[in-house]
C-alpha positions, 0 to 999 in steps of 0.5 A: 478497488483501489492498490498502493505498493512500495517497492525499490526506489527504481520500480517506484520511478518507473510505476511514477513514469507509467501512473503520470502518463496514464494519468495525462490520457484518461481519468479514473473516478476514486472507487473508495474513500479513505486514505493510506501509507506504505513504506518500505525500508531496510529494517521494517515494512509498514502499511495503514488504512484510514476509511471512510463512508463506508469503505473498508481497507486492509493493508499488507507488509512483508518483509525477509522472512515475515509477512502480515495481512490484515482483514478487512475493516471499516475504521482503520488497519495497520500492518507492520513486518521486520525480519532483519536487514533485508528487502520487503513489500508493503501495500494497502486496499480499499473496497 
């Protein structure tokens, strides 16, 4: 099972730091095909699958006062929030 999120520019540097020193000392065959973004903004977060080979995805956004989830797919998801300017998370998942 396979996790992407997006969060501040701080915790992003700080995960990068860990995921490159974990990436050094051990190597973790991929669980799933397919491939995805998240982005995370002042406005809006977003998330997308693509799938492949019989994986499924889903991909979540929240955002202020907003949050969507979706189910699981085996072609493609999309997840979008907006509530005004604030802060929020985005991430996708394959299985």
């Amino acid at each position: 099972m396979k996790i992407t999120r997006r969060r501040s520019l701080g915790t992003v540097v700080l995960a990068t730091a860990l995921a490159f020193g974990g990436a050094v000392a051990t190597s973790v065959p991929a669980q799933a095909a397919g491939s995805g973004t998240a982005s995370v903004s002042l406005v809006q977060a977003s998330a997308s699958t693509t799938t492949s080979g019989g994986t499924q995805g889903r991909s979540y956004a929240q955002h202020g006062c907003a949050s969507f989830l979706s189910g699981w797919a085996s072609s493609s998801t999309w997840a979008k929030a907006s509530c005004g300017l604030s802060s929020g998370e985005a991430w996708y998942q394959f299985r």
